[in-house]
mmCIF file of the N, C-alpha and C atoms, coordinates in Angstrom:
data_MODEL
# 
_entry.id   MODEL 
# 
loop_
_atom_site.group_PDB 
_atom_site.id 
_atom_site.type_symbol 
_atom_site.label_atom_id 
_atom_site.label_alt_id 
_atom_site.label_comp_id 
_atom_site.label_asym_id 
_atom_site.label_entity_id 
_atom_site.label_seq_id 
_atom_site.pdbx_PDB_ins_code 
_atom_site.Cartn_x 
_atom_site.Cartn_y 
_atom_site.Cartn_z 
_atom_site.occupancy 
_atom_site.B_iso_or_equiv 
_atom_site.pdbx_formal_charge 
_atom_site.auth_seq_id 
_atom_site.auth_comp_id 
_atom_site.auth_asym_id 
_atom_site.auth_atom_id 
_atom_site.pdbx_PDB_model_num 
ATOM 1   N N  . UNK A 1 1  ? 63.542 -70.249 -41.550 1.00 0.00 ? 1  UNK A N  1 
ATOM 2   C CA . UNK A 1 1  ? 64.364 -71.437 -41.476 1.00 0.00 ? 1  UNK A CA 1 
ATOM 3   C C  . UNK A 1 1  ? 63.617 -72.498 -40.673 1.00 0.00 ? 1  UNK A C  1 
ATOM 4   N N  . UNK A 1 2  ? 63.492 -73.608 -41.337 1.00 0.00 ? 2  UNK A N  1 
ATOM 5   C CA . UNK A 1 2  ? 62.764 -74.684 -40.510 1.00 0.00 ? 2  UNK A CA 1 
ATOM 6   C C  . UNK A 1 2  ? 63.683 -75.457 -39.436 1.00 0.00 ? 2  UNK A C  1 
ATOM 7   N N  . UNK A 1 3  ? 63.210 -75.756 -38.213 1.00 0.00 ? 3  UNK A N  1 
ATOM 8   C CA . UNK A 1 3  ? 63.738 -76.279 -37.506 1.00 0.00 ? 3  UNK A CA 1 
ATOM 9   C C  . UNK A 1 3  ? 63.700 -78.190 -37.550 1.00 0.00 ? 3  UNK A C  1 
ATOM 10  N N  . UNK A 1 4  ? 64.677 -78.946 -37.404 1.00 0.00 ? 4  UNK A N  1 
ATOM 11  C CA . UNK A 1 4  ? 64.914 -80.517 -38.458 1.00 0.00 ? 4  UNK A CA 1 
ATOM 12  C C  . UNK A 1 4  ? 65.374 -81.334 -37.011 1.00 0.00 ? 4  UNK A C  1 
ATOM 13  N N  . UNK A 1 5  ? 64.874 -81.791 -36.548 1.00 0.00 ? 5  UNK A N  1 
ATOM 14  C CA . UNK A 1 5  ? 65.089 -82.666 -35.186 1.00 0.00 ? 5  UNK A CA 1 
ATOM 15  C C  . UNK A 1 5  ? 65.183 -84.127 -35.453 1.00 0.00 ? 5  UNK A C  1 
ATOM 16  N N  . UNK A 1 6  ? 66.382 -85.070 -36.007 1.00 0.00 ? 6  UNK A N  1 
ATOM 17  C CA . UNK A 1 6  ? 66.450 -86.142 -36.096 1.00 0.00 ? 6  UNK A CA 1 
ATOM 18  C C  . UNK A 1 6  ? 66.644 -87.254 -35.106 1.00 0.00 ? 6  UNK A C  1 
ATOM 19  N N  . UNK A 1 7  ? 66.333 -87.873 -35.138 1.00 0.00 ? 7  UNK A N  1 
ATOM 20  C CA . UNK A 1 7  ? 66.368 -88.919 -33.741 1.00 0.00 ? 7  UNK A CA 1 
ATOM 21  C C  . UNK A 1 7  ? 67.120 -90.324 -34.487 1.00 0.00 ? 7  UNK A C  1 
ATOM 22  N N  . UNK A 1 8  ? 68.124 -90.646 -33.843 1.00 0.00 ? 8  UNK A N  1 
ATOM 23  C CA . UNK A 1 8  ? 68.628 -91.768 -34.184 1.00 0.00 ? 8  UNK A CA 1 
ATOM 24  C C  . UNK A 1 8  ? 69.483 -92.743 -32.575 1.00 0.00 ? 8  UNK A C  1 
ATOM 25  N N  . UNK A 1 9  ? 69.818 -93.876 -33.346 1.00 0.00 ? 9  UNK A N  1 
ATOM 26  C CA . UNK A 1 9  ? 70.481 -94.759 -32.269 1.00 0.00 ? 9  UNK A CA 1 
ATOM 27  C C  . UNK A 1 9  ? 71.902 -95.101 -32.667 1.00 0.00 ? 9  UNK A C  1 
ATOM 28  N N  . UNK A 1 10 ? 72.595 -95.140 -32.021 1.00 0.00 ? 10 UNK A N  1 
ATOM 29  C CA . UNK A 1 10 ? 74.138 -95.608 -31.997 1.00 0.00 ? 10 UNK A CA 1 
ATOM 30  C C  . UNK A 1 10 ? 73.248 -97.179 -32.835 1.00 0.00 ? 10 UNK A C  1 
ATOM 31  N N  . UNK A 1 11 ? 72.815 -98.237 -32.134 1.00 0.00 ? 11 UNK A N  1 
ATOM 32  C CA . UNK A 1 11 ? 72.495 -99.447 -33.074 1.00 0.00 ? 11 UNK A CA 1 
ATOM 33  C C  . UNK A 1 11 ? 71.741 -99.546 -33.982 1.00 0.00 ? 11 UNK A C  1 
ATOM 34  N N  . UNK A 1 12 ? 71.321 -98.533 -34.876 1.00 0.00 ? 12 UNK A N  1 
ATOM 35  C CA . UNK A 1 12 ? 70.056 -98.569 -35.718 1.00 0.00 ? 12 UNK A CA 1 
ATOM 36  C C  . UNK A 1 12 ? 70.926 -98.791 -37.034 1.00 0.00 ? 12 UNK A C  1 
ATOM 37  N N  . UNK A 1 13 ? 70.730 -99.779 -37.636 1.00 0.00 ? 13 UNK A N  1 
ATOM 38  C CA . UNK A 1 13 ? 71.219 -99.987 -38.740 1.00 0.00 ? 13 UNK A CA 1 
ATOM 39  C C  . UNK A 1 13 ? 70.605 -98.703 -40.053 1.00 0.00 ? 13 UNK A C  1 
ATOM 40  N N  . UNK A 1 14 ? 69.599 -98.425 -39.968 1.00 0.00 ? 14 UNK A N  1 
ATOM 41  C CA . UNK A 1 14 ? 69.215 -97.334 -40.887 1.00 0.00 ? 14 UNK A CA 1 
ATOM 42  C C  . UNK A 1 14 ? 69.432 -95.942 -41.004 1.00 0.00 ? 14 UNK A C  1 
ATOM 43  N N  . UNK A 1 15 ? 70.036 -95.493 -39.503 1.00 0.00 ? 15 UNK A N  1 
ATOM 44  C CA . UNK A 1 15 ? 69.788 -94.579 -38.804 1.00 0.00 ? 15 UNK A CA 1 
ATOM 45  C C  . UNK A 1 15 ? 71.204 -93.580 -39.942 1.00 0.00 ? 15 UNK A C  1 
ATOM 46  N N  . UNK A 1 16 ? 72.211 -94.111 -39.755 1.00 0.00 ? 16 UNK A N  1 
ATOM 47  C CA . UNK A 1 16 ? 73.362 -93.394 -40.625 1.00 0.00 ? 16 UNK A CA 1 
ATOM 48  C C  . UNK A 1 16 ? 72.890 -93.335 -42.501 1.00 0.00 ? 16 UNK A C  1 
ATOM 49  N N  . UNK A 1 17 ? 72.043 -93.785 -43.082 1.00 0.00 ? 17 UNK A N  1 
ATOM 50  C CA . UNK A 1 17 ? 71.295 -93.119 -44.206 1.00 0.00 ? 17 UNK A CA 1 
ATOM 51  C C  . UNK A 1 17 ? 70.156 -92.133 -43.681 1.00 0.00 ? 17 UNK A C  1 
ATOM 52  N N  . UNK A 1 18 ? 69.690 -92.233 -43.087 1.00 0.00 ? 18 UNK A N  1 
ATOM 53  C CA . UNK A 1 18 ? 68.730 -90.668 -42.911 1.00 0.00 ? 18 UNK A CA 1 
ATOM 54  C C  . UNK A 1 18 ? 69.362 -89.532 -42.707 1.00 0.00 ? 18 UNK A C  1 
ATOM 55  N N  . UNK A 1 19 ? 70.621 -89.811 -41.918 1.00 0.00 ? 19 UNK A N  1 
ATOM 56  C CA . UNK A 1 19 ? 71.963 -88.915 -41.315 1.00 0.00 ? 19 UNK A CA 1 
ATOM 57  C C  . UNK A 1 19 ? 72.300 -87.990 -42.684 1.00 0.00 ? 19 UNK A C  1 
ATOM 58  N N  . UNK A 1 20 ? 72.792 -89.406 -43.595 1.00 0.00 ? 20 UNK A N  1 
ATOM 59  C CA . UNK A 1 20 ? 73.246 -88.801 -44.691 1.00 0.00 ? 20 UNK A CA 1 
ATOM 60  C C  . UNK A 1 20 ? 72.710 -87.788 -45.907 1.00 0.00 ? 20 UNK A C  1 
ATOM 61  N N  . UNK A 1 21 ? 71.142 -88.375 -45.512 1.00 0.00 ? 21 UNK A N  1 
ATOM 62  C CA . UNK A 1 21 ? 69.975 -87.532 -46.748 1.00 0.00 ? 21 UNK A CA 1 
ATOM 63  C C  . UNK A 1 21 ? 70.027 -86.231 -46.384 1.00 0.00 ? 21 UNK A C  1 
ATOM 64  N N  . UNK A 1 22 ? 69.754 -86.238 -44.874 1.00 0.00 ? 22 UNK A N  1 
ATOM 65  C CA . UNK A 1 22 ? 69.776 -84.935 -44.483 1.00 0.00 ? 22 UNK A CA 1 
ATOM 66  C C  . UNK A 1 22 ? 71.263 -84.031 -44.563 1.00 0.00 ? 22 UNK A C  1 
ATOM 67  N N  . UNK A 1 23 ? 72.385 -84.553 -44.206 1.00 0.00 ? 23 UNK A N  1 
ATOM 68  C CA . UNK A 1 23 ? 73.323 -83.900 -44.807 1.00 0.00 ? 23 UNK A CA 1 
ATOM 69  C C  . UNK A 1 23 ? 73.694 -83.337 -46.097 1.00 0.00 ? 23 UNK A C  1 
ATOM 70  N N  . UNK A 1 24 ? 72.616 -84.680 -46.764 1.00 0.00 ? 24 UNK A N  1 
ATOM 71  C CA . UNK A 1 24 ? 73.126 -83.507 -48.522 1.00 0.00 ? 24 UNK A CA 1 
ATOM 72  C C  . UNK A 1 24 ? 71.907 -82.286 -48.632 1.00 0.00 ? 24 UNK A C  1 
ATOM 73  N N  . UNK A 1 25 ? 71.064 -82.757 -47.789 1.00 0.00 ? 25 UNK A N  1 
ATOM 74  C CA . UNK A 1 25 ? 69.956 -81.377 -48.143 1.00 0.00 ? 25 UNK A CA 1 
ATOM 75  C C  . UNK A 1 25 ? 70.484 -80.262 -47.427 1.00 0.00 ? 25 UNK A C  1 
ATOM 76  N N  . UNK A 1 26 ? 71.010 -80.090 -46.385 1.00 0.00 ? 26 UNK A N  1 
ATOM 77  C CA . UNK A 1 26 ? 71.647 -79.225 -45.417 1.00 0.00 ? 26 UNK A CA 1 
ATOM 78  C C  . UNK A 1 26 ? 72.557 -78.424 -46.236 1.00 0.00 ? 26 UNK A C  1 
ATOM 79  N N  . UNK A 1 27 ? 73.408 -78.774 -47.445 1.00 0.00 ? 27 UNK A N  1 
ATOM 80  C CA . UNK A 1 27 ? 74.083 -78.345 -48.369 1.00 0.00 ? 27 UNK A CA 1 
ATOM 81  C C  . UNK A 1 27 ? 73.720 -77.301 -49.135 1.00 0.00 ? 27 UNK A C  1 
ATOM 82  N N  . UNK A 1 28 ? 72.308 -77.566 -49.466 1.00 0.00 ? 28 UNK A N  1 
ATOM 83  C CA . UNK A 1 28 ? 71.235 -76.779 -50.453 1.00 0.00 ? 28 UNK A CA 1 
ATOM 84  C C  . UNK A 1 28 ? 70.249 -75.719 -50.121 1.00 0.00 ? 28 UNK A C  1 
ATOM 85  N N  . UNK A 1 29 ? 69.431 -76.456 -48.790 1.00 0.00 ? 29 UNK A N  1 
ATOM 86  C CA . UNK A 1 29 ? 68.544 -75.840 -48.067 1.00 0.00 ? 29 UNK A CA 1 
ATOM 87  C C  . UNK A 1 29 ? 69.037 -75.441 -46.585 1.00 0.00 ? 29 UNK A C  1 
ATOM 88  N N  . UNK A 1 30 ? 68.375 -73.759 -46.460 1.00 0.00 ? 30 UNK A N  1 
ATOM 89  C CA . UNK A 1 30 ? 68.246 -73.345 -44.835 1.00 0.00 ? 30 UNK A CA 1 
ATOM 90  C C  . UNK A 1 30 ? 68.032 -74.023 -43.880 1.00 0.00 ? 30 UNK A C  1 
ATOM 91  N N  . UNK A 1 31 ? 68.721 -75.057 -43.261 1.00 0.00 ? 31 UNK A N  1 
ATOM 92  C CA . UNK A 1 31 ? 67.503 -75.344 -42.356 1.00 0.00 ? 31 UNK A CA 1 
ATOM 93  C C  . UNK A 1 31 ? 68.337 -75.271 -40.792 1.00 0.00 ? 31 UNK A C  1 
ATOM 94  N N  . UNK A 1 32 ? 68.101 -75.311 -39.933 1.00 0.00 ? 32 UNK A N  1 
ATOM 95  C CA . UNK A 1 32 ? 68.450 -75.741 -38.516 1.00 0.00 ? 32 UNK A CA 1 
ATOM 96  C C  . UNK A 1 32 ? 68.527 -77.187 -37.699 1.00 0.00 ? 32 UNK A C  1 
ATOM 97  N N  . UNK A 1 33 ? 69.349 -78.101 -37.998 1.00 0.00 ? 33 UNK A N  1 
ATOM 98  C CA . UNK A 1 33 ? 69.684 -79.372 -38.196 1.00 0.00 ? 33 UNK A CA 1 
ATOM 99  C C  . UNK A 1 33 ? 69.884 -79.529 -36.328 1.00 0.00 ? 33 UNK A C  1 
ATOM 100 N N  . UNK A 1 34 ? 69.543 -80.780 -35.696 1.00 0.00 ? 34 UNK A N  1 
ATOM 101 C CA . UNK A 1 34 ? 69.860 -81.246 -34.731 1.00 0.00 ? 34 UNK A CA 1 
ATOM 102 C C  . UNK A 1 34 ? 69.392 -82.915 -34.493 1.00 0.00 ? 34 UNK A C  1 
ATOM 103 N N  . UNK A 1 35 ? 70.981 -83.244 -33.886 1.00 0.00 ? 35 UNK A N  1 
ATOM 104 C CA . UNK A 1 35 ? 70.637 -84.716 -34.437 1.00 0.00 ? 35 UNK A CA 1 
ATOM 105 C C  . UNK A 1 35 ? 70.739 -85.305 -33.209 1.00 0.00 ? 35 UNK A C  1 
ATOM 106 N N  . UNK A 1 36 ? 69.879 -86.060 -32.689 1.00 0.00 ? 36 UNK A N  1 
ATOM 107 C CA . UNK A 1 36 ? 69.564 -86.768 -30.908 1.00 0.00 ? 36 UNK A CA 1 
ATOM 108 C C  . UNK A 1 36 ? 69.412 -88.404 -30.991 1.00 0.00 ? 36 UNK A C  1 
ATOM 109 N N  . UNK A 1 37 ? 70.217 -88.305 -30.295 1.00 0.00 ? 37 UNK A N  1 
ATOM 110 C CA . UNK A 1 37 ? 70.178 -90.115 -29.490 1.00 0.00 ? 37 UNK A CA 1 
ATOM 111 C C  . UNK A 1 37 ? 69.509 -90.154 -28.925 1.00 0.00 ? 37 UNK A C  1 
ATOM 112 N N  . UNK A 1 38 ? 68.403 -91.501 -29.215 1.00 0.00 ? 38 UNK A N  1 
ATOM 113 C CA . UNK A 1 38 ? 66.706 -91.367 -28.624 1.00 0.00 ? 38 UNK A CA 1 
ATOM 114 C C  . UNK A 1 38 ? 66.838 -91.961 -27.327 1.00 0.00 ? 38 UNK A C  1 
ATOM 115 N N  . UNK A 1 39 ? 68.349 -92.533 -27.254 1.00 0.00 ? 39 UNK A N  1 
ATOM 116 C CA . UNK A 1 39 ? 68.727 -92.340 -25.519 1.00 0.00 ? 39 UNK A CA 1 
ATOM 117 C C  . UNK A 1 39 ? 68.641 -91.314 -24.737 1.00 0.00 ? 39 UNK A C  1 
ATOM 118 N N  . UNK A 1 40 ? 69.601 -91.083 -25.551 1.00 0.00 ? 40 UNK A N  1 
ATOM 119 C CA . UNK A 1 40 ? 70.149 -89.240 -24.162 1.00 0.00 ? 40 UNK A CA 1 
ATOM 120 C C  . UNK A 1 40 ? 68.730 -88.328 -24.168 1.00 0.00 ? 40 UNK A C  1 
ATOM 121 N N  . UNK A 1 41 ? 68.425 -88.664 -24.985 1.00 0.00 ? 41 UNK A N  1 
ATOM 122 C CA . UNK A 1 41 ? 66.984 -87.340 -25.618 1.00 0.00 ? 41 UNK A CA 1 
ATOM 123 C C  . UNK A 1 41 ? 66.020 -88.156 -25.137 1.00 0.00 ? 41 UNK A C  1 
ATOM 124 N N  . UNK A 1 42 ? 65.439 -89.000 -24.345 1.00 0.00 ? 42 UNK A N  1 
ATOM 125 C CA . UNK A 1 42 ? 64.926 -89.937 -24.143 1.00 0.00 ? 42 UNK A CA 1 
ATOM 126 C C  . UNK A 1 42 ? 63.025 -89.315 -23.589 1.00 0.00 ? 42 UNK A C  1 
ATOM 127 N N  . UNK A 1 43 ? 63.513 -87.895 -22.633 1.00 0.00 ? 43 UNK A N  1 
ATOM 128 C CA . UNK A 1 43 ? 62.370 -87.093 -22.568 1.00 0.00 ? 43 UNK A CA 1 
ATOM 129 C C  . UNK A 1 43 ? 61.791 -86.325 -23.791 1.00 0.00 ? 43 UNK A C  1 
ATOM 130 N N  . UNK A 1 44 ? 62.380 -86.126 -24.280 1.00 0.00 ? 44 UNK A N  1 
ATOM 131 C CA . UNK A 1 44 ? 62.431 -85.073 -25.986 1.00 0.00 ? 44 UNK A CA 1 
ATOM 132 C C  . UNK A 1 44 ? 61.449 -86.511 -26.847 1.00 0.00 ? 44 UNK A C  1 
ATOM 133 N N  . UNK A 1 45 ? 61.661 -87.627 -26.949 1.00 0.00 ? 45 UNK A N  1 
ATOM 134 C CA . UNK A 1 45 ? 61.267 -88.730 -27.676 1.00 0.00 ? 45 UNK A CA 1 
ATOM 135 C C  . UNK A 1 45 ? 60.101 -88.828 -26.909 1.00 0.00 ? 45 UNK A C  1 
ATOM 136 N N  . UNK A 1 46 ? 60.347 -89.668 -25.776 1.00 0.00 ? 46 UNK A N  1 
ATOM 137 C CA . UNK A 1 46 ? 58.526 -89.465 -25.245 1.00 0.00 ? 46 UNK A CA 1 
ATOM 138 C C  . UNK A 1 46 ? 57.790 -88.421 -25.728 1.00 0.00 ? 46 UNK A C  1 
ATOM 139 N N  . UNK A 1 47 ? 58.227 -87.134 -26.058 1.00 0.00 ? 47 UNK A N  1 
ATOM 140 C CA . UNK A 1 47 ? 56.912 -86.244 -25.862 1.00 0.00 ? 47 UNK A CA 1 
ATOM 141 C C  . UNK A 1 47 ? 56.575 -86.704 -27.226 1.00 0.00 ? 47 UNK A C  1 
ATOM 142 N N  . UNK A 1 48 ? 57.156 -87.043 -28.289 1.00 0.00 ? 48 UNK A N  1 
ATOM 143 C CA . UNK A 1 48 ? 56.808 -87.202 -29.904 1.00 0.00 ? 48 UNK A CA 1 
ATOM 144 C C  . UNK A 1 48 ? 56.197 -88.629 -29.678 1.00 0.00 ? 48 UNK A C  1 
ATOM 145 N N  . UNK A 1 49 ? 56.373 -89.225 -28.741 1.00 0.00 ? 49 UNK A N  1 
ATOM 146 C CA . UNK A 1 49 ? 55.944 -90.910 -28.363 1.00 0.00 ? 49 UNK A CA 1 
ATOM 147 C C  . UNK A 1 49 ? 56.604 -91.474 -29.505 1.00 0.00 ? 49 UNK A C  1 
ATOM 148 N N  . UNK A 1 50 ? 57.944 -91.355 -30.020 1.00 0.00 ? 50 UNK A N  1 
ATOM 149 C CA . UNK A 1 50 ? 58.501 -92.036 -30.893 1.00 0.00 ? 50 UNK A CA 1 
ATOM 150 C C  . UNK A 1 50 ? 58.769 -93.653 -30.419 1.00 0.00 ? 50 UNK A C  1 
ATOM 151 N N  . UNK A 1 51 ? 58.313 -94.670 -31.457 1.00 0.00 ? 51 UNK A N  1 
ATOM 152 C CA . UNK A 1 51 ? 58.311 -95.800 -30.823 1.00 0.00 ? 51 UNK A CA 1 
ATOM 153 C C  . UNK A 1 51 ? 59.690 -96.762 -31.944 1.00 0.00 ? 51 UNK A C  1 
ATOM 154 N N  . UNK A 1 52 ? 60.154 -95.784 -33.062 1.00 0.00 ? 52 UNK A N  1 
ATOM 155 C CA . UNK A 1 52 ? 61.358 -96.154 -34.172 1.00 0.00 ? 52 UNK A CA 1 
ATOM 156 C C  . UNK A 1 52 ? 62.292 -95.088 -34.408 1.00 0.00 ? 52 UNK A C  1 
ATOM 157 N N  . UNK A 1 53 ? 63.444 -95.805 -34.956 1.00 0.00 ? 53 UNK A N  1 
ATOM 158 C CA . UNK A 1 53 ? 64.398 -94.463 -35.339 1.00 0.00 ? 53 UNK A CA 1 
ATOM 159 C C  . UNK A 1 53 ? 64.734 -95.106 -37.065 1.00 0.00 ? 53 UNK A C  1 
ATOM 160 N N  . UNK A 1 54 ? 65.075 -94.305 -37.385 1.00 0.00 ? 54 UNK A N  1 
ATOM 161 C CA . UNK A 1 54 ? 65.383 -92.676 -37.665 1.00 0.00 ? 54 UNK A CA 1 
ATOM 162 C C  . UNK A 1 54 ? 63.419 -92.454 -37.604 1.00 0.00 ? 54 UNK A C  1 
ATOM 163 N N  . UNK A 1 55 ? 63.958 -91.063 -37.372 1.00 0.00 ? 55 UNK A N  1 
ATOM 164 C CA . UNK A 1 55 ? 62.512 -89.934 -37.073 1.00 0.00 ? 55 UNK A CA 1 
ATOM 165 C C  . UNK A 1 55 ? 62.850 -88.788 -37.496 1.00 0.00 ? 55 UNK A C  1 
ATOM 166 N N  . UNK A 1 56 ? 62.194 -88.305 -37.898 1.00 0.00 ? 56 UNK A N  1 
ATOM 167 C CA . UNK A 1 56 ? 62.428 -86.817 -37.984 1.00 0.00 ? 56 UNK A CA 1 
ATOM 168 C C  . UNK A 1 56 ? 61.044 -86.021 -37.999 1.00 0.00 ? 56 UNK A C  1 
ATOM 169 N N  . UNK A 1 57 ? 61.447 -84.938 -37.383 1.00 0.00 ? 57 UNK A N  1 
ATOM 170 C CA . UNK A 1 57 ? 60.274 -83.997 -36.901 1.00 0.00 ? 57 UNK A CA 1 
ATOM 171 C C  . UNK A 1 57 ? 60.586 -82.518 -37.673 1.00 0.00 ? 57 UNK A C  1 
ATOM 172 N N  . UNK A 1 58 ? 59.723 -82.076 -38.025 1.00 0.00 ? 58 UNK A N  1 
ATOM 173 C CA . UNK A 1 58 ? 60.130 -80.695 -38.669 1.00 0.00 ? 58 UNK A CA 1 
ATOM 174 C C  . UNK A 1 58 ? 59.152 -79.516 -37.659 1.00 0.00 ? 58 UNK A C  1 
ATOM 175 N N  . UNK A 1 59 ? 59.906 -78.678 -37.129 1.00 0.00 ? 59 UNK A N  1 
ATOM 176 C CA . UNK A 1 59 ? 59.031 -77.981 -36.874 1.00 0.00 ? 59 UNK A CA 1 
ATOM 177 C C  . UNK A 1 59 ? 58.268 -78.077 -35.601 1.00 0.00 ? 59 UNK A C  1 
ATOM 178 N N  . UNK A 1 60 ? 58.255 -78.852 -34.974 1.00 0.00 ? 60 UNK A N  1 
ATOM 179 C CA . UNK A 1 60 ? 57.644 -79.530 -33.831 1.00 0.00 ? 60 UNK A CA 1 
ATOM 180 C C  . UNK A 1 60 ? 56.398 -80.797 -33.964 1.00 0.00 ? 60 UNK A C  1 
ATOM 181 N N  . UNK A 1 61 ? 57.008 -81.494 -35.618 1.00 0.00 ? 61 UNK A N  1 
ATOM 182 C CA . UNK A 1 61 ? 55.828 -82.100 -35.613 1.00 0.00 ? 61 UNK A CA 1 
ATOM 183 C C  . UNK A 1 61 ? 56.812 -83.435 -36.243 1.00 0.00 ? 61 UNK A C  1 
ATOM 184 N N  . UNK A 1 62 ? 56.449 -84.506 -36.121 1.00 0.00 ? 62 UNK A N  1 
ATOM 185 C CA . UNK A 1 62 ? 56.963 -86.025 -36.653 1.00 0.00 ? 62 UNK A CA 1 
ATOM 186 C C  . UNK A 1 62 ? 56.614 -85.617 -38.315 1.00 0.00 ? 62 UNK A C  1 
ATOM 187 N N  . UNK A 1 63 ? 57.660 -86.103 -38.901 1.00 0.00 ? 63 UNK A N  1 
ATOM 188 C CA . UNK A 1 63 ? 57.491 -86.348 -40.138 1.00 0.00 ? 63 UNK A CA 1 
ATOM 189 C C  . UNK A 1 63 ? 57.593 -87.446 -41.235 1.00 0.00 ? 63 UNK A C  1 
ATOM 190 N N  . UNK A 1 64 ? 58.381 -87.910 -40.377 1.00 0.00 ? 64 UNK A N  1 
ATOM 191 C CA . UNK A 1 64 ? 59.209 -88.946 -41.169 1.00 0.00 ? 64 UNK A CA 1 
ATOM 192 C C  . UNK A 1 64 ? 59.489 -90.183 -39.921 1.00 0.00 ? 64 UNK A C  1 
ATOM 193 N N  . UNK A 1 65 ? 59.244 -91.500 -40.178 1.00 0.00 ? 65 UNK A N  1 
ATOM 194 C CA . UNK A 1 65 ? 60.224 -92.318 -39.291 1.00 0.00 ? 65 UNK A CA 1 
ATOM 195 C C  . UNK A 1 65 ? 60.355 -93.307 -40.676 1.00 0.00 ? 65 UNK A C  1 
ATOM 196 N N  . UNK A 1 66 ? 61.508 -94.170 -40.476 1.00 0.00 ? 66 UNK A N  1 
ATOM 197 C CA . UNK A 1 66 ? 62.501 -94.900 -40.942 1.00 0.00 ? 66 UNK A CA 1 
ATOM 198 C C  . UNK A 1 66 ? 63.117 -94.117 -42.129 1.00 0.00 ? 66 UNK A C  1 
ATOM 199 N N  . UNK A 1 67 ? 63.752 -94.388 -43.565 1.00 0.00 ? 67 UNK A N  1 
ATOM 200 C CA . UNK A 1 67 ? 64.510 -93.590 -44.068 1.00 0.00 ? 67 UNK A CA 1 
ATOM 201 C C  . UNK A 1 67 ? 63.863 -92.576 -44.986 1.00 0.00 ? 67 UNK A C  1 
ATOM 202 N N  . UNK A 1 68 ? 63.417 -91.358 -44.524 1.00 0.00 ? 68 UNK A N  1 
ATOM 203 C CA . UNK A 1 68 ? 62.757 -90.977 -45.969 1.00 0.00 ? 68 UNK A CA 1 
ATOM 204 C C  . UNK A 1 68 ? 63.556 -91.022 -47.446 1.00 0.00 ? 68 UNK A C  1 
ATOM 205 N N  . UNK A 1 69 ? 62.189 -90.975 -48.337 1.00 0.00 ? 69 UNK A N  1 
ATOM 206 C CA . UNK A 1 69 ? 62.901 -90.595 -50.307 1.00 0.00 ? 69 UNK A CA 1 
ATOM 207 C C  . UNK A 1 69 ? 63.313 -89.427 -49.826 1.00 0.00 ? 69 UNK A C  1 
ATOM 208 N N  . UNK A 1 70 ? 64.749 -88.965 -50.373 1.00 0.00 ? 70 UNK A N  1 
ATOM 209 C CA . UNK A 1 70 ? 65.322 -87.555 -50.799 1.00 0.00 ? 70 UNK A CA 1 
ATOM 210 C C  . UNK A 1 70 ? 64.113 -86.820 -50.964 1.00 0.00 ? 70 UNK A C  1 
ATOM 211 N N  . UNK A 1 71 ? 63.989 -86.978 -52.044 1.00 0.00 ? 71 UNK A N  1 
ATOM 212 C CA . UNK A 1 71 ? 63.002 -85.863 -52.932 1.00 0.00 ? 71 UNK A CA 1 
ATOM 213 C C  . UNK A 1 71 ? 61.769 -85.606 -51.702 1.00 0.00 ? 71 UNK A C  1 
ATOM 214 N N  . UNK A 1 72 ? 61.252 -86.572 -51.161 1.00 0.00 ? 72 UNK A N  1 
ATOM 215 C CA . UNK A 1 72 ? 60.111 -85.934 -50.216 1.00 0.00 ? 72 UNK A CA 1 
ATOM 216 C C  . UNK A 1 72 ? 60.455 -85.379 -49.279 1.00 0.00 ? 72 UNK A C  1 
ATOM 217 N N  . UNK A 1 73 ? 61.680 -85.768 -48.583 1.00 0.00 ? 73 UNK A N  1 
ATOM 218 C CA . UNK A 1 73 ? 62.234 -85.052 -47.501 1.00 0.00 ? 73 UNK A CA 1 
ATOM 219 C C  . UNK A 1 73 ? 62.037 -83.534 -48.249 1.00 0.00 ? 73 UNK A C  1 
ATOM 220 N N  . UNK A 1 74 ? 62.878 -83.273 -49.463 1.00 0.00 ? 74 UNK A N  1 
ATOM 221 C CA . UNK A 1 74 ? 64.023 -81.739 -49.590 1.00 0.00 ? 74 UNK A CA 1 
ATOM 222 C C  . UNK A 1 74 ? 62.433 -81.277 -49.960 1.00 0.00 ? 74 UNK A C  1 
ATOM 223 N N  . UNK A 1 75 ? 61.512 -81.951 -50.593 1.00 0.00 ? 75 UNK A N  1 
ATOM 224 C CA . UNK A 1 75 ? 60.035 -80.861 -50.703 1.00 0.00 ? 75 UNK A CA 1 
ATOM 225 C C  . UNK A 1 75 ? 59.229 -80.452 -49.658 1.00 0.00 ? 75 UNK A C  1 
ATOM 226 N N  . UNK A 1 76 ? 59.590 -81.190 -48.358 1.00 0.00 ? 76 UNK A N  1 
ATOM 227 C CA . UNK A 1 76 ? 58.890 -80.673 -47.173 1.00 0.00 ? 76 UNK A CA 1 
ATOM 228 C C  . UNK A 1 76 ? 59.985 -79.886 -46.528 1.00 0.00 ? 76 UNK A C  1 
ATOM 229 N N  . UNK A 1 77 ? 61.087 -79.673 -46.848 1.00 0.00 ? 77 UNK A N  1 
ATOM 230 C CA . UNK A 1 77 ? 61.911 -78.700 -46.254 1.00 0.00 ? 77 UNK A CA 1 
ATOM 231 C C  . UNK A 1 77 ? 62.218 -77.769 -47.064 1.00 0.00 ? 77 UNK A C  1 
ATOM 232 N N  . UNK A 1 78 ? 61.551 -77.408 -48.313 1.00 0.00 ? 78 UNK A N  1 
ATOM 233 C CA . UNK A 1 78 ? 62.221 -76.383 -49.265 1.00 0.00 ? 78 UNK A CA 1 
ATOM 234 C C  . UNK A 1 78 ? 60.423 -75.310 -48.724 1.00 0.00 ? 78 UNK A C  1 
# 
């Protein structure tokens, strides 16, 4: 099961569609979902030196920042 670390902001206008991609893949695919305010998580973000949100890290690694395509997301998580 891959581990899915999303980083978003209460003001990020984009941030609630990455939310959502990943919710429909979460439907389909195994994965271990956790979703962080690059506030509160603010040490967790430095270490990725995230400088945008949405982000997502799979695994312990950045994968994605702003909204990924479906399809590339669910092929790096299938």
């Amino acid at each position: 099961m891959k581990k899915v670390e999303v980083f978003v902001s209460p003001t990020c206008s984009f941030c609630p569609m990455a939310v959502e991609i990943i919710k429909r893949i979460e439907e389909d695919v195994d994965i271990d979902v956790e979703y962080l305010d690059i506030i509160e998580s603010r040490t967790r973000a430095l270490e990725y030196g995230l400088m945008a949100v949405p982000a997502i890290a799979i695994d312990g690694k950045i994968k994605f920042v702003g909204v990924p395509e479906e399809e590339e997301l669910r092929k790096e998580l299938e």
